[in-house]
LOMAR-287396 format. One line per field, with one value per residue: x negated, y, z negated of N, C-alpha, C, O in turn; residue in three letters. Coordinates in Angstrom, 1 decimal, m for minus. Layout:
BEGIN
n.x c(X;...)
n.y c(Y;...)
n.z c(Z;...)
ca.x c(X;...)
ca.y c(Y;...)
ca.z c(Z;...)
c.x c(X;...)
c.y c(Y;...)
c.z c(Z;...)
o.x c(X;...)
o.y c(Y;...)
o.z c(Z;...)
roti c(ALA;...)
This chain:
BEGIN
n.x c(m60.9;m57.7;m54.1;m52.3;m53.4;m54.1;m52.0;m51.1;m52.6;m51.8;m48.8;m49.5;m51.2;m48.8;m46.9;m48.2;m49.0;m47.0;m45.6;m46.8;m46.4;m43.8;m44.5;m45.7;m44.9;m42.9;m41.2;m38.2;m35.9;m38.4;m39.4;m37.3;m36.8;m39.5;m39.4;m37.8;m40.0;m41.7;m39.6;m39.6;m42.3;m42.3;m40.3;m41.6;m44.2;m42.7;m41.6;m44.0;m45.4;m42.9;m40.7;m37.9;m35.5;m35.8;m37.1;m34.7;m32.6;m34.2;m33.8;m31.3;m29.9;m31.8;m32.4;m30.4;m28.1;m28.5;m30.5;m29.7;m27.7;m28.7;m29.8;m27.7;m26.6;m28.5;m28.3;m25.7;m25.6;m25.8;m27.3;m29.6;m31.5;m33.3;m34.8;m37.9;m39.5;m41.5;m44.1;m44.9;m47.4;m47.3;m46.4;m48.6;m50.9;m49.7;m49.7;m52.7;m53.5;m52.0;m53.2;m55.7;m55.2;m54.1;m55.9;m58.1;m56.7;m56.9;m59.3;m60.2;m58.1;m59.4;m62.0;m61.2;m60.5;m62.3;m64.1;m63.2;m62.7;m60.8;m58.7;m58.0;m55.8;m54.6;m51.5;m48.7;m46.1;m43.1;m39.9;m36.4;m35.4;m32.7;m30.1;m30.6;m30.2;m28.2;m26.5;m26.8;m25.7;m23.5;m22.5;m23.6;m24.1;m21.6;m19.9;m21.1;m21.4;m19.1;m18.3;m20.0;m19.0;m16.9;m17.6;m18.6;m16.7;m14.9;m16.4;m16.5;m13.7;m13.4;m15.3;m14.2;m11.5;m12.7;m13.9;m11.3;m9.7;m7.6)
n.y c(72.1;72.7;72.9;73.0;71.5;69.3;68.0;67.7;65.7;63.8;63.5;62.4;60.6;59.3;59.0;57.6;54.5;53.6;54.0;51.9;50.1;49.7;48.8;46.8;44.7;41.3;40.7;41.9;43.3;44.4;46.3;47.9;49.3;50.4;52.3;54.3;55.7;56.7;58.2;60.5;61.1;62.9;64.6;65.8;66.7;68.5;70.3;71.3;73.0;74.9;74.5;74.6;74.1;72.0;70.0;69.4;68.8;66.3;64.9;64.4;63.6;61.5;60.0;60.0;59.2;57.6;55.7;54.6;53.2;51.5;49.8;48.7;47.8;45.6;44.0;43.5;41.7;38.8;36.6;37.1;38.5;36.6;36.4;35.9;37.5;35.8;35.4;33.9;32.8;34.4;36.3;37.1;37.3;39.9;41.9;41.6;43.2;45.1;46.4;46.9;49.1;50.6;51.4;52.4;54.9;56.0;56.2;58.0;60.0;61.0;61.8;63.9;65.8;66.2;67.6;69.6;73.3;75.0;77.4;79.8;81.8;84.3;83.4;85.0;85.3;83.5;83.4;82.0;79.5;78.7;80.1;82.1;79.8;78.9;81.6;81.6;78.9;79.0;81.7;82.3;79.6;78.2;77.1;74.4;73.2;73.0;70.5;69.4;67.9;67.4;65.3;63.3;62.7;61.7;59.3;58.2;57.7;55.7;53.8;53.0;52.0;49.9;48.3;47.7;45.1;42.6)
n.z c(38.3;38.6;36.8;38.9;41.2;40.0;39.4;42.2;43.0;41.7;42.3;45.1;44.7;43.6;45.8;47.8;46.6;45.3;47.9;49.0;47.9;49.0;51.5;51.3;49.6;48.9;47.7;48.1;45.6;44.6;46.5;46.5;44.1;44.0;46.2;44.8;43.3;45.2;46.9;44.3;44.2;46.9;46.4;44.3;45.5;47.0;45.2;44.5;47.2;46.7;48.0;47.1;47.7;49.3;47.7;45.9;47.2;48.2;45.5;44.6;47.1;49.0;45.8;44.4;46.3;48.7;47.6;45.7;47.0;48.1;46.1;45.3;47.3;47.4;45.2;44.9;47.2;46.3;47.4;48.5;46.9;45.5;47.6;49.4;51.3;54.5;55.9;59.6;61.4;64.0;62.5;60.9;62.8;63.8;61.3;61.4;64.0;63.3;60.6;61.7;63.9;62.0;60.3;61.8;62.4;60.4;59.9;61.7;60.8;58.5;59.6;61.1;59.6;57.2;58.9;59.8;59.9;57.6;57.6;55.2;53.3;51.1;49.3;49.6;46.7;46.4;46.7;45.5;47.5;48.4;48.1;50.2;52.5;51.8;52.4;54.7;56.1;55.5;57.1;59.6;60.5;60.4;62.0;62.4;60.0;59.2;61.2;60.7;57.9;58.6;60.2;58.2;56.7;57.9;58.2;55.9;55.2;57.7;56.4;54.2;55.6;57.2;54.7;53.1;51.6;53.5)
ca.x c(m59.7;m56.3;m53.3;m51.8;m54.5;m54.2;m50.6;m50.7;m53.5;m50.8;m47.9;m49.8;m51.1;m47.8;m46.4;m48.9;m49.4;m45.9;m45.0;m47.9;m46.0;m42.4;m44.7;m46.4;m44.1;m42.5;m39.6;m36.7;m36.0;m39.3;m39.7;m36.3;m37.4;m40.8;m38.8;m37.6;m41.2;m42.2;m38.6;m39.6;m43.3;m42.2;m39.9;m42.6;m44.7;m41.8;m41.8;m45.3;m45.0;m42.6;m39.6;m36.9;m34.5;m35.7;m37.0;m33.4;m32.1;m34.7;m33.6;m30.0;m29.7;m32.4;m32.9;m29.3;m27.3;m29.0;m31.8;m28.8;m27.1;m29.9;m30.2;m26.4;m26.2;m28.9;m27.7;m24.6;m25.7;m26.6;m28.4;m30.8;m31.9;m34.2;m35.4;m39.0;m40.1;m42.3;m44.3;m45.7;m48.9;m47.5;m46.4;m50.2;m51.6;m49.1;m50.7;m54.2;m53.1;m51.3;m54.2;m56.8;m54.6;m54.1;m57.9;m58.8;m56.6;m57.0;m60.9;m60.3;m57.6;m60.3;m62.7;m60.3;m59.6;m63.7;m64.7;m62.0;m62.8;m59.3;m58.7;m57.6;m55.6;m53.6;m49.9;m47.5;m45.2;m42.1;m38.8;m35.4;m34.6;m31.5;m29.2;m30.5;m30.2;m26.5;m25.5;m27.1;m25.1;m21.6;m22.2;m24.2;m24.1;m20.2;m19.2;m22.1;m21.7;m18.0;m18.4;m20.7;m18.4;m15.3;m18.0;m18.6;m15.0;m14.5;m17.4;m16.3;m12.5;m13.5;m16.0;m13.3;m10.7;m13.3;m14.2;m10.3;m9.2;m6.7)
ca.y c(71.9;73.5;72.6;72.4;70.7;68.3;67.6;67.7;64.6;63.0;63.1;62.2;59.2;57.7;58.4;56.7;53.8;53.1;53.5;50.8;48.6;49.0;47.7;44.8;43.7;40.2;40.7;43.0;44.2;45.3;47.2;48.8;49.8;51.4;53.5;55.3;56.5;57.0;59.7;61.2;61.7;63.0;65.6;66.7;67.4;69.9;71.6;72.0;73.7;75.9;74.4;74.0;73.4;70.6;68.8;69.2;67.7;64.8;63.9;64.5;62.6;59.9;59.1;59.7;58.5;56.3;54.6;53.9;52.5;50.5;48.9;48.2;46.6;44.6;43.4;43.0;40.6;37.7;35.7;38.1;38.9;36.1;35.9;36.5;37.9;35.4;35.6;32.7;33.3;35.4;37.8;37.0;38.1;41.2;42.6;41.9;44.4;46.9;47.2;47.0;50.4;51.7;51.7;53.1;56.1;56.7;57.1;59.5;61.5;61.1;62.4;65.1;66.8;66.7;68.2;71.2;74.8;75.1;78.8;80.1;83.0;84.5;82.9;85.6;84.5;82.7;83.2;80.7;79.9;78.2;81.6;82.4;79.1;79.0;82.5;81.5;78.0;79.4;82.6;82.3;78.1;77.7;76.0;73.1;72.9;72.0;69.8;67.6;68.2;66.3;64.2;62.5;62.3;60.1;58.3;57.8;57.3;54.5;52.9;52.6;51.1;48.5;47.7;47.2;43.3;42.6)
ca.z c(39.0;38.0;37.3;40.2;42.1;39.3;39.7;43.3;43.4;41.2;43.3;46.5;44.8;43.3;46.8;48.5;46.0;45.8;49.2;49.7;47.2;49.3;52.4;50.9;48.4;49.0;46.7;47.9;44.8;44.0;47.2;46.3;43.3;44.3;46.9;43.7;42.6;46.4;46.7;43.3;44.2;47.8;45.6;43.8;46.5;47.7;44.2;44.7;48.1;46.7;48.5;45.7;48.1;49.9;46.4;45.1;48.2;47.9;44.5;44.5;48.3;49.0;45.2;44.0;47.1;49.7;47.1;45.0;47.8;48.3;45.3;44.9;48.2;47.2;44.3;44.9;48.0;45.5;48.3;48.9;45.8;45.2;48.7;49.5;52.7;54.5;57.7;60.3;62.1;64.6;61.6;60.5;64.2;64.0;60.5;61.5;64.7;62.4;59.7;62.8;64.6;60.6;60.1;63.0;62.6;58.9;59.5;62.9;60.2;57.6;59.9;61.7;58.2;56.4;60.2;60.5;59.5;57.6;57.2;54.0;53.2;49.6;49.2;48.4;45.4;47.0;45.7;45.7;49.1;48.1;48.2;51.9;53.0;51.6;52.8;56.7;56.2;55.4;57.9;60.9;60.9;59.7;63.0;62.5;58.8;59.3;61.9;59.8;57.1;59.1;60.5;56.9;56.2;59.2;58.3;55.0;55.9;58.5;55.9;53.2;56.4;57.4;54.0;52.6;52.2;54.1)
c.x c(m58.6;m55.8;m52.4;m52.6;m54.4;m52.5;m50.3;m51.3;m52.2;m50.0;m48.1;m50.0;m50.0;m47.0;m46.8;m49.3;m48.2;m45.3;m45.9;m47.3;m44.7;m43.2;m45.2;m45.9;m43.3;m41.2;m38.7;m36.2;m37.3;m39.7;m38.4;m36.5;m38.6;m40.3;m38.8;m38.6;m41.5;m40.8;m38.9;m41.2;m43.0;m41.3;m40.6;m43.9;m44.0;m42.0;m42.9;m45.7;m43.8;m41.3;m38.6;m35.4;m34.4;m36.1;m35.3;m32.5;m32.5;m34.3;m32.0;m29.4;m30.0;m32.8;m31.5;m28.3;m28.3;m30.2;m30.4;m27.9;m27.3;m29.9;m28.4;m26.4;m27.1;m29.0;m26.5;m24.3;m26.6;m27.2;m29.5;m31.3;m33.2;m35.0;m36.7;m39.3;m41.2;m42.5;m45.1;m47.2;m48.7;m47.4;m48.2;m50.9;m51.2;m50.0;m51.9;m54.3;m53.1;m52.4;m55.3;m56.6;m54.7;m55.1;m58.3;m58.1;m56.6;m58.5;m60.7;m59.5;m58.7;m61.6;m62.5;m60.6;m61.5;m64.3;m63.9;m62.3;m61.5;m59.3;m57.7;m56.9;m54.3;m52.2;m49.5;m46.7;m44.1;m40.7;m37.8;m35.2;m33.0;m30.4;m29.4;m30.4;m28.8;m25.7;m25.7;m26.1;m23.4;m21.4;m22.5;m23.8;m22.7;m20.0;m19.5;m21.9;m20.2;m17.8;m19.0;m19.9;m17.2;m16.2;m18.0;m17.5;m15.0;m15.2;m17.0;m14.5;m12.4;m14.2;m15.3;m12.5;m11.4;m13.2;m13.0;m10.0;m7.8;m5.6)
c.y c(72.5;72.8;71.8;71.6;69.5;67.2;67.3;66.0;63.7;62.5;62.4;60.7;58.5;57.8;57.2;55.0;52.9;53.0;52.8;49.6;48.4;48.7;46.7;44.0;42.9;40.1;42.5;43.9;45.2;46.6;48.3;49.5;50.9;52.6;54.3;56.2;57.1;58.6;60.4;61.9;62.8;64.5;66.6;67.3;68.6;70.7;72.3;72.9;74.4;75.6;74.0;73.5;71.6;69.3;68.5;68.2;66.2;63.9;63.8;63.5;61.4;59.5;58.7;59.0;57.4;55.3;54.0;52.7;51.2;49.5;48.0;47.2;45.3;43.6;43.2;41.8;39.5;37.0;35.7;38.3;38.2;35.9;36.6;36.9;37.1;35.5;34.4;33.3;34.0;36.8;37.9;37.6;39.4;42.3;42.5;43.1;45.6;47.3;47.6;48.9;50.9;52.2;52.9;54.7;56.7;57.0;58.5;60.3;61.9;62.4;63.9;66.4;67.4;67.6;69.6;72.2;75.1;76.6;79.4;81.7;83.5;84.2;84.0;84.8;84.3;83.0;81.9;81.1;79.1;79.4;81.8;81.1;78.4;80.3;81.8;80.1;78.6;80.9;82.1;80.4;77.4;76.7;74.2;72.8;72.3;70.9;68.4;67.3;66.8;65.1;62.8;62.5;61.3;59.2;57.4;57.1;55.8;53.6;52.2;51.6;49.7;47.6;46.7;45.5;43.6;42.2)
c.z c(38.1;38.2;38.2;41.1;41.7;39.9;41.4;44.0;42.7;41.9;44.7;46.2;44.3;44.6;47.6;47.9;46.4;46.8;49.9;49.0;48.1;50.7;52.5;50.1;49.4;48.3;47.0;47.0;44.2;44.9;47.2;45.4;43.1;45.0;45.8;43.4;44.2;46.3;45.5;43.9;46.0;47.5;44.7;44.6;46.8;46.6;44.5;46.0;47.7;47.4;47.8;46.7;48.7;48.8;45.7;46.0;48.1;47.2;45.1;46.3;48.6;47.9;43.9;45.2;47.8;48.3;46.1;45.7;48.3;47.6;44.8;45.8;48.3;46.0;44.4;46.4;47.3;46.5;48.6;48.0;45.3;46.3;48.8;50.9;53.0;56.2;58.3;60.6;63.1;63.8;61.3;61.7;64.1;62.8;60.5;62.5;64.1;61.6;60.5;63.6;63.3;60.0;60.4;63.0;61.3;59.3;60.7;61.9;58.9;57.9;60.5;60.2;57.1;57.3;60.5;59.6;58.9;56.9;55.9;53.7;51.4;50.3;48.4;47.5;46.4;46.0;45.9;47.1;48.9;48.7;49.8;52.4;52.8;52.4;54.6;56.6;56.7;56.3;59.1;61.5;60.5;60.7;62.7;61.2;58.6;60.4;61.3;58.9;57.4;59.9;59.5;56.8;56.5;58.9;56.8;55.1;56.7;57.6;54.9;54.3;56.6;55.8;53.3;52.5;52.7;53.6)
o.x c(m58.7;m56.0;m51.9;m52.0;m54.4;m52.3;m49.2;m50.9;m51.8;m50.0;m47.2;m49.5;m50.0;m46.2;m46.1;m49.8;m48.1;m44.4;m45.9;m47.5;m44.3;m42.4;m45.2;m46.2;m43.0;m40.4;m38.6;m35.9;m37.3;m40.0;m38.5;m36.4;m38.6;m40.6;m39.7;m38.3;m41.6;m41.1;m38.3;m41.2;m44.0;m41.4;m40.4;m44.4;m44.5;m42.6;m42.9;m46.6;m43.2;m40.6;m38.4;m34.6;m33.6;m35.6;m35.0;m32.0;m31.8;m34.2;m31.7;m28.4;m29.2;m33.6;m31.3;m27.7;m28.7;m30.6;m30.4;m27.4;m26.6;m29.9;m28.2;m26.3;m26.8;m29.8;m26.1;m23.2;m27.7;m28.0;m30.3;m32.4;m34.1;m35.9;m36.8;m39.2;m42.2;m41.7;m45.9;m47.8;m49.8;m47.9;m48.8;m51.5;m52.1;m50.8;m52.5;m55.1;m53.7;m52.8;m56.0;m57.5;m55.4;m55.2;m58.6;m58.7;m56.3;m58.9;m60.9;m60.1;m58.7;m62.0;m63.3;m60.9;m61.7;m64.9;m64.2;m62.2;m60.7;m59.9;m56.5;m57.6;m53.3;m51.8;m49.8;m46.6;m44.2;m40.5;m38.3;m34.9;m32.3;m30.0;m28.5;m30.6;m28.4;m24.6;m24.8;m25.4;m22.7;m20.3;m21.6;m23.4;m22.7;m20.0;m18.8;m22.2;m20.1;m16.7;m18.7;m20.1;m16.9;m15.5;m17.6;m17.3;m15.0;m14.7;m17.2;m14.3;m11.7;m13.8;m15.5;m12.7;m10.9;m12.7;m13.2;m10.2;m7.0;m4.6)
o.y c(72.6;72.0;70.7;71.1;68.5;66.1;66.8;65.4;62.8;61.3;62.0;59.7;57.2;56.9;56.2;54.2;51.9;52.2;52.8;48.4;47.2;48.0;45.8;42.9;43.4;39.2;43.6;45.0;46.2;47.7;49.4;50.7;51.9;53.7;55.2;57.4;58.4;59.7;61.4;63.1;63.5;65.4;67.7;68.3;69.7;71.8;73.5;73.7;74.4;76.6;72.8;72.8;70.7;68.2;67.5;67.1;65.2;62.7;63.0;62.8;60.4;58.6;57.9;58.0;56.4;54.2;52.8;51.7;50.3;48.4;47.0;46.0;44.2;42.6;42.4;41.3;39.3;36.5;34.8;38.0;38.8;35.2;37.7;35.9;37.4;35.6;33.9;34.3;34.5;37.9;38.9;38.7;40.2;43.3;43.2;44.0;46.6;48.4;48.6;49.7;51.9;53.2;53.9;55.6;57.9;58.2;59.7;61.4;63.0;63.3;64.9;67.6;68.4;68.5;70.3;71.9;75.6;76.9;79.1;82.7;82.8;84.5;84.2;83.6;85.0;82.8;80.8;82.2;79.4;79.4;81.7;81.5;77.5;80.1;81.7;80.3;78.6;81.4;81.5;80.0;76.2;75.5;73.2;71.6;71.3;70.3;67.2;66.1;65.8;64.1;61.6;61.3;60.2;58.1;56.2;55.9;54.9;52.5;51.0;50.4;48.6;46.5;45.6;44.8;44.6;42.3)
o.z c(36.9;39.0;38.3;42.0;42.5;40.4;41.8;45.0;43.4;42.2;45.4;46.8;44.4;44.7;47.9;48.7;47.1;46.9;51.1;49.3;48.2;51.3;53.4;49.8;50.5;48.6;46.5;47.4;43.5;44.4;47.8;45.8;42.3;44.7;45.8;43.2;44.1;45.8;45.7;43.9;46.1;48.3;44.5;44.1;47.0;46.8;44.8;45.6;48.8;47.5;47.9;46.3;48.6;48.8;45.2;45.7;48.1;47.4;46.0;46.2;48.6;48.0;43.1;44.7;47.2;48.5;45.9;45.1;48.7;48.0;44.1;45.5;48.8;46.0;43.5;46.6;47.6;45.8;48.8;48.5;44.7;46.1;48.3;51.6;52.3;57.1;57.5;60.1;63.5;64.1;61.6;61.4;64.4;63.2;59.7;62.1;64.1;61.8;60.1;63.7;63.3;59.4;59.8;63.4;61.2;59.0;60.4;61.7;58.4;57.3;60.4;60.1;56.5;56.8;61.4;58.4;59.8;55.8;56.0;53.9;51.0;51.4;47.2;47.7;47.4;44.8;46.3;47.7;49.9;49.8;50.6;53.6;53.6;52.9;55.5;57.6;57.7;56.3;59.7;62.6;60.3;60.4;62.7;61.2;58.0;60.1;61.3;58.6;56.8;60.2;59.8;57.3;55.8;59.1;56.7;55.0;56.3;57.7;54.6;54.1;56.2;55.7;52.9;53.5;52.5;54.3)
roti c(UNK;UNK;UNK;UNK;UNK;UNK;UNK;UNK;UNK;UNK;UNK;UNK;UNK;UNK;UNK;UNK;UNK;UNK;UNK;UNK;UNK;UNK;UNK;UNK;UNK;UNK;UNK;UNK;UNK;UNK;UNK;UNK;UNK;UNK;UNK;UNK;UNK;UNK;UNK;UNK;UNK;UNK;UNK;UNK;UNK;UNK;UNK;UNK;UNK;UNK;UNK;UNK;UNK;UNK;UNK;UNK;UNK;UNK;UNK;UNK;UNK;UNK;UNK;UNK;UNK;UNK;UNK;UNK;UNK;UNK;UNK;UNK;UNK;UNK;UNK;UNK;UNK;UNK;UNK;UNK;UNK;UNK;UNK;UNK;UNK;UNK;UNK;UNK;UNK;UNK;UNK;UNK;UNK;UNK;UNK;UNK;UNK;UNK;UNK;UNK;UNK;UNK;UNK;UNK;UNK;UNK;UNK;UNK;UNK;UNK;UNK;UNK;UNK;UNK;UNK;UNK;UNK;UNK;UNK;UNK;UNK;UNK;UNK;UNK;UNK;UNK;UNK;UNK;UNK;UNK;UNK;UNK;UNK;UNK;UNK;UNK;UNK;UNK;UNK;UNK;UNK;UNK;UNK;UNK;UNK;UNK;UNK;UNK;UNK;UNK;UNK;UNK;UNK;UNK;UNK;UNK;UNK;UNK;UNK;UNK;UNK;UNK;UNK;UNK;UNK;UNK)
């Protein structure tokens, strides 16, 4: 095994591990937390596919903005913080359902994936897509790229208004 094969089993399992801890954890902060490793290994998958744009985005978005967002808003709602997530017996009927359907379609993709002829062919070398994915933004997609541009404004503009005391 190489390298990269190595590193790639890596990243798959601390996505998968930890994004098994932010659906079974019981404590709020922990599952806030785990997110972190889940967006980092989900970042490193993109390196590894050669997508430097979309890993840069990953960190710098969902593990610098929104997971931070996350963790502030949940700390900074002291009530929540110690609260545990608990479920009755219909939550109990619902996850015997979900792992019963989650089973059943992990062995069909288990089986889909050892059963398929997956055709193989040489990867040319890849350069930065960043540069074409900047010039096509700011030429061809200006209209849409300011549009969201003044969309966040507002968004942020109104969130500051709401939030002001009065």
């Amino acid at each position: 095994m190489d390298l990269i094969t190595l590193a790639f089993y890596f990243f798959a399992a601390l996505t998968l591990v930890f994004g098994g801890v932010v659906v079974f954890s019981k404590n709020i902060m922990h599952a806030a937390f785990s997110l972190l490793f889940t967006f980092f290994g989900v970042a490193g998958l993109y390196v590894l596919l050669q997508a430097d744009f979309l890993a840069i985005t990953q960190i710098m978005i969902y593990i610098g903005g929104i997971l931070v967002l996350i963790i502030f808003g949940v700390m900074l709602t002291t009530r929540i913080t110690g609260v545990d997530v608990k479920s009755g017996a219909s939550g109990r009927i619902q996850i015997t359902v979900a792992g019963i359907v989650s089973a059943a379609l992990a062995v069909l993709l288990i089986y889909v994936s050892l059963t398929t002829v997956w055709p193989q062919s040489p990867v040319a070398e890849a350069g930065s897509t960043v540069t074409a994915i900047g010039n096509t933004m700011l030429t061809k997609y200006i209209l849409a790229f300011e549009a969201a541009s003044m969309l966040l404004l507002i968004a942020i503009v109104g969130a500051a208004f709401i939030a002001r005391k009065k």
